[in-house]
C-alpha positions as CSV (number, residue, x, y, z in Angstrom):
1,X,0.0,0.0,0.0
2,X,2.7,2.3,0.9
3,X,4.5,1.7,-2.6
4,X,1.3,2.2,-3.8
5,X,0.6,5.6,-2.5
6,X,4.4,6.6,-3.3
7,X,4.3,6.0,-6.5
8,X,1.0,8.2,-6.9
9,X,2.5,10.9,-5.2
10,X,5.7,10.6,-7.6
11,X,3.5,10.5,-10.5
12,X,1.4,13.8,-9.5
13,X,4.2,15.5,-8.4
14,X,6.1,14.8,-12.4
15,X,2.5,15.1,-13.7
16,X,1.6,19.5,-14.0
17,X,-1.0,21.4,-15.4
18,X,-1.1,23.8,-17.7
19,X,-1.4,26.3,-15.4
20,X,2.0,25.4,-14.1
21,X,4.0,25.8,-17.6
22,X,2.1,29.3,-18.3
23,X,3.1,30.3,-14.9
24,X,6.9,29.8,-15.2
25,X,9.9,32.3,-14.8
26,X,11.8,33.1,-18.2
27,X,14.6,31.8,-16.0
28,X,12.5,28.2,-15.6
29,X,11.9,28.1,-19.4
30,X,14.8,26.6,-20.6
31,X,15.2,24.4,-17.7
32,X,11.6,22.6,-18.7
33,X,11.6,22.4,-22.2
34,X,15.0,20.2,-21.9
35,X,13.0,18.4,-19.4
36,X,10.1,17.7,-21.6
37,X,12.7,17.0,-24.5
38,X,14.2,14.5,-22.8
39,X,11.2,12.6,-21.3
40,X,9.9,12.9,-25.0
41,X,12.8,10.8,-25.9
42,X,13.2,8.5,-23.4
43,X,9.7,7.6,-23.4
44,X,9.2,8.6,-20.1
45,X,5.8,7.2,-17.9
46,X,5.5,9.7,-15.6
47,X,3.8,12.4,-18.6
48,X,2.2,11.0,-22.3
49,X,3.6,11.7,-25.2
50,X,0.7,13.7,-26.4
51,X,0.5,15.7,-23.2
52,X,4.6,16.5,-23.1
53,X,3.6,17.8,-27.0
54,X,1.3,20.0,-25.8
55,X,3.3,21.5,-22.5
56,X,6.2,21.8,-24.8
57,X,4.3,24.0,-27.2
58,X,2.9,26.4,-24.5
59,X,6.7,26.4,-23.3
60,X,8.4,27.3,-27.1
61,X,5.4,29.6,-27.6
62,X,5.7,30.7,-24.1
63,X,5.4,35.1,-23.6
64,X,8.6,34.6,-21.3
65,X,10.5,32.7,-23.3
66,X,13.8,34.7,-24.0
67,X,13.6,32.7,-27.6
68,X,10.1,31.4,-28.6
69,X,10.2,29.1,-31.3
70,X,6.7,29.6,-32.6
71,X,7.6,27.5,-35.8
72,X,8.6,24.4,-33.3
73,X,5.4,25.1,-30.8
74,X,3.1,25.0,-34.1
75,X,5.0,21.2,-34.8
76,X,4.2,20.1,-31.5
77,X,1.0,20.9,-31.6
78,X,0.0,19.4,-35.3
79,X,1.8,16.1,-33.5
80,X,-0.3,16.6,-30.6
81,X,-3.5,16.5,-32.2
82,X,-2.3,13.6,-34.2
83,X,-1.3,11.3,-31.7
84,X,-4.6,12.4,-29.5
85,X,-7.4,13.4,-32.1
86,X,-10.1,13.9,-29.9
87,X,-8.6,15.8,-28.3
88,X,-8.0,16.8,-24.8
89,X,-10.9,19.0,-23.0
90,X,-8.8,21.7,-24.4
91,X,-9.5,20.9,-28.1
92,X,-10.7,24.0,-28.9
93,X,-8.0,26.2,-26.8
94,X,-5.6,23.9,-28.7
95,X,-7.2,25.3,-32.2
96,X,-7.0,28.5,-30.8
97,X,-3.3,28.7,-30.1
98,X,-2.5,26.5,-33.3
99,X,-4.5,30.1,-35.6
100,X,-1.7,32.4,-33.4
101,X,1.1,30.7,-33.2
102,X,0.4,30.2,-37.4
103,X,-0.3,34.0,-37.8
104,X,3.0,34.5,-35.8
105,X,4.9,32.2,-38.2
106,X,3.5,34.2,-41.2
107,X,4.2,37.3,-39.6
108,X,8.0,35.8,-38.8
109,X,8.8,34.9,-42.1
110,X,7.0,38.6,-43.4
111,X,9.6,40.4,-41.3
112,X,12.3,38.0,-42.3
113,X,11.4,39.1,-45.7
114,X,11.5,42.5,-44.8
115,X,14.8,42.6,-43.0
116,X,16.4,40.9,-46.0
117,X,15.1,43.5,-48.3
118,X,16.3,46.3,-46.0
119,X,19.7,44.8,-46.1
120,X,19.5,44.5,-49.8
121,X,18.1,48.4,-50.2
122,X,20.8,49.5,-47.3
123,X,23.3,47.7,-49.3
124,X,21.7,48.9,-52.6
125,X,21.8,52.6,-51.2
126,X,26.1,52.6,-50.4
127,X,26.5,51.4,-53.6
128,X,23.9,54.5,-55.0
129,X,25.8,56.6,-52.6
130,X,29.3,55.8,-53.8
131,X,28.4,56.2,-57.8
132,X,27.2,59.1,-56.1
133,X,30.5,60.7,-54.6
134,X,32.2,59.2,-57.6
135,X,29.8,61.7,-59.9
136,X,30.4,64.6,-58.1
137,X,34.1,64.0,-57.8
138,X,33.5,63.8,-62.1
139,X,31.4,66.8,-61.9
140,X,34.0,68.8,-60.0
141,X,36.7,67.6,-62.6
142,X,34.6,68.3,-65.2
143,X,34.6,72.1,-64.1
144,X,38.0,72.4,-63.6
145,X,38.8,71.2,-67.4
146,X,36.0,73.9,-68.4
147,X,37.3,76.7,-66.3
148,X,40.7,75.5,-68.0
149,X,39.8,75.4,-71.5
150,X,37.9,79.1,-70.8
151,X,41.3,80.5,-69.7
152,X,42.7,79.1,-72.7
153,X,40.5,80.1,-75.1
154,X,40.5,84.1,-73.2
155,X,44.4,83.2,-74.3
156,X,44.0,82.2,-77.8
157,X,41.5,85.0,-78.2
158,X,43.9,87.6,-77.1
159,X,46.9,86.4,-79.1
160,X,44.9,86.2,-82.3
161,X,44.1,90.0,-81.7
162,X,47.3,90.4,-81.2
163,X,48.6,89.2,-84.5
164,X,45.3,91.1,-85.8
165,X,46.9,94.7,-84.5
């Protein structure tokens, strides 16, 4: 009996809520997901598959994560409803987070996009600039042979009236 009732208590005390992963520290984050990566992997009793899945999703996903993996959450939880169809009483909360955490990934990759185009217009821009400097540098040279070939021409002009007299 006493084995009995320690190995309940063992199993509740691995076995959290929900509740418990939203709750955690940023600090805590890490800590748990390599928990729940390694139970995932060594099969582990004391939590399902399907329910390490879905704790590991509300961890990558987590709002204090210091590096949410929104991408990996979204994985965990398309495996989750596989391996547990009908669902957990949280099937619809589970549909819910599944629309965010895909409107996060499209929004991801949209700013992904959008940083790589800044780099390409920032890089795009120094080269403008430089053909830029380059021009005026042409520009200013180009002035200087005019103002030369001015004087010379005032020259000419005078020695020709010269010859003229």
């Amino acid at each position: 009996m006493v084995i009995f009732i320690t190995g309940c208590v063992q199993q509740t005390k691995n076995m959290k809520d929900s509740t418990y992963y939203l709750t955690l520290q940023t600090k805590e984050i890490k800590t748990e997901i390599s928990r729940l990566e390694k139970a995932l992997k060594s099969e582990d009793d004391s939590l399902s598959r399907p329910t390490s899945l879905y704790y590991l999703a509300l961890l990558y996903s987590h709002f204090k994560n210091p590096e949410p993996d929104y991408k990996h959450a979204f994985k965990n939880l398309e495996e989750y409803i596989l391996l547990d169809p009908e669902g957990a009483e949280q099937k619809s909360s589970v549909q819910y987070l599944m629309s965010l955490l895909n409107k996060l990934i499209k929004n991801e990759n949209l700013c992904n996009e959008l940083k790589t185009l800044i780099t390409t217009l920032k890089q795009e821009n120094k080269t403008l600039t430089e053909k830029y400097e380059k021009l005026v540098i042409e520009n200013q040279n180009t002035k200087e042979i005019i103002e030369k070939l001015k004087q010379l021409d005032i020259q000419l002009e005078k020695k020709r009236e010269k010859k003229l007299k």
